[in-house]
N, C-alpha and C positions, 0 to 999 in steps of 0.2 A: 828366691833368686832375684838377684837385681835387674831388671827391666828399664831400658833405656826410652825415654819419649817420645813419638815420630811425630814431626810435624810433615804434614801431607800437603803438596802443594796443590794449586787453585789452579796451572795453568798446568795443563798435557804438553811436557817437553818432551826432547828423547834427544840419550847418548848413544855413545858406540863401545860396545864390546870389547877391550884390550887383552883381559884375562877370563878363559870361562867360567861362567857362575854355575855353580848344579847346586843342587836340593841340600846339599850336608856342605858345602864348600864356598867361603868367600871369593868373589871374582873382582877384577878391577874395570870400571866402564871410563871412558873419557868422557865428561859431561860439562860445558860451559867454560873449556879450556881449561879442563882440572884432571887428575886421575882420582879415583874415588873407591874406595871398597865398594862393595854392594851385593846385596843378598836377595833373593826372588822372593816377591810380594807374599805366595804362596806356596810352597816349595812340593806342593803334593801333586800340583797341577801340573808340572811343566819338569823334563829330562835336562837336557844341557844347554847353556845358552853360549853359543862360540864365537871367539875371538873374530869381532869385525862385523858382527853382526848388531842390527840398531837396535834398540829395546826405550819403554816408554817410562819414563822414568816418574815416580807417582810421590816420591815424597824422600824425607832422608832420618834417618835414624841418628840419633846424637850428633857427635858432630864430626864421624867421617864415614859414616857409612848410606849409602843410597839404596832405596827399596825400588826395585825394578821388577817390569815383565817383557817377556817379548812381543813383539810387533809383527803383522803383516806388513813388509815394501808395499806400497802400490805405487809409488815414486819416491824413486830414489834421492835422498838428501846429499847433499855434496857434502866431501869431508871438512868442510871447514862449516857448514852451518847445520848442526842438528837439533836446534831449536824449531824449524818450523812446522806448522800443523799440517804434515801435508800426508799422516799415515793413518794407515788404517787398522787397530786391532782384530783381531779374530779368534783369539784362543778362549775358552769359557764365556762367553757374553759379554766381556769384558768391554768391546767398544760399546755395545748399548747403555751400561752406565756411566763411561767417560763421557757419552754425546749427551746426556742429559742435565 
């Protein structure tokens, strides 16, 4: 099967949620004034990700699809800027190897 190349990005951004993403199903996130496919990093770990909710967006697969997971808020991003570092993951360990 064909396999597409993800290039994984260097900086912890995070979009917003437009369309839900679940484990078997393409979702759309709003990400850098774009809308984007996007499919869950890990699809075993995590149930549904819903419309309006921020997710940390880790890298992008070809060229329209984004690998995403969700986020703990610990402060809320404005809707116009969800570029900044200001969350905190929590689901699987996942922030301890972001912060490192």
């Amino acid at each position: 099967m064909f396999e597409r190349e993800i290039e994984w990005f260097a900086q912890r951004l995070t979009g917003r949620v437009e369309m839900e993403v679940t484990p078997y199903q393409l979702g759309r996130v709003q990400f850098q004034g774009t809308s984007w496919f996007a499919r869950l990093n890990d699809p075993s770990y995590y149930d549904v990700i819903r419309a309006g909710e921020v997710v940390l967006v880790l890298g992008r697969e070809g060229s329209t699809t984004l690998i995403v997971m969700p986020i703990d808020i610990s402060v809320q991003a404005s809707d116009n800027d969800h570029t900044q570092d200001n969350h905190r993951p929590t689901r699987n360990g996942w922030w301890q190897w972001l912060a490192s």
